[in-house]
N, C-alpha and C positions, 0 to 999 in steps of 0.2 A: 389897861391891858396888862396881865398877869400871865406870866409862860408855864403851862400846865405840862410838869413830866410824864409822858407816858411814853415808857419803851417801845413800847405796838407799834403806836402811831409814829412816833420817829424811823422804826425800822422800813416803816410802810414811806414815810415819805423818802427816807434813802433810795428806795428799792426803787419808786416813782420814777426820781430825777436820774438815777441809771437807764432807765426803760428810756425815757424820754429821751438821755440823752445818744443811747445804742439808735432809735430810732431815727434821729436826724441826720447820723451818720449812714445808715440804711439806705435813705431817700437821696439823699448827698451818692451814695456809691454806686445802686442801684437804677436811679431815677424815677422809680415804682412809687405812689403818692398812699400806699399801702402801710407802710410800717412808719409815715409821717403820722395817719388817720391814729393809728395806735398810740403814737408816741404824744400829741395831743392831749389824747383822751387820760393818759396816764399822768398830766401835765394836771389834768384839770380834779384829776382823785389826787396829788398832790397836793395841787392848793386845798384842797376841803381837807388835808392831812395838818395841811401848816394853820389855818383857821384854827383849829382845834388844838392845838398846841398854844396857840397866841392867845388860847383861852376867848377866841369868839365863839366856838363853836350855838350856845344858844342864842346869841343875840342874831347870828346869823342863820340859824334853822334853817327857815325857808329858802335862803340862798341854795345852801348847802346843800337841799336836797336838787331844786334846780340842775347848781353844776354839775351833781355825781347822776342824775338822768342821763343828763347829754351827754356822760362821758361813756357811760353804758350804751349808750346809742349809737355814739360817735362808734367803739365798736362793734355792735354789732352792725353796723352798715359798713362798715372795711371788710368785716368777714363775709357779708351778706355778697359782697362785691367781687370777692376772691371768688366766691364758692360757685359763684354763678356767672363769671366773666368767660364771654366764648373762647373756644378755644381755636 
C-alpha cells in the first residue's frame, strides 16, 4: 500500500466527509431520510476518493466502479423521491 498525492482527490474527499457529515446532522434535525440518502451516497464517492489515494485505485477497479454506481443511484432515487413525493 503506497499513498498517491493528488490534491483533486484529497479536496474531493474533504469536500465528501463535510457533505456526509452536514447530512447527518440534516436527518438528525429534520427527521426527513432525504439528506441521510445524500449524505450516504457522498460517503460512498468518498471511500472510492480514499481508495485512490491508498493507491488501490486499480487493483480495485471493478469495486470502484460498483460503489460510485450506487452512489449515483443512491442520489438520484432521493431526488427522484423529493421530486415526486405527494404533496
Amino acid at each position: 500500500m503506497s499513498f498517491v498525492w493528488d490534491p483533486v482527490t484529497t479536496v474531493n474527499l474533504i469536500l465528501c466527509i463535510i457533505i456526509l457529515a452536514f447530512a447527518i446532522v440534516g436527518y438528525r434535525r429534520s427527521g426527513e431520510i432525504f439528506p441521510l440518502y445524500i449524505g450516504i451516497a457522498f460517503g460512498l464517492f468518498g471511500l472510492s476518493h480514499l481508495a485512490t489515494l491508498l493507491g488501490w485505485k486499480d487493483s480495485m477497479a471493478g469495486l470502484l466502479i460498483v460503489v460510485r454506481t450506487l452512489a449515483y443511484l443512491l442520489v438520484a432515487f432521493a431526488l427522484y423521491r423529493v421530486a415526486f413525493r405527494p404533496k
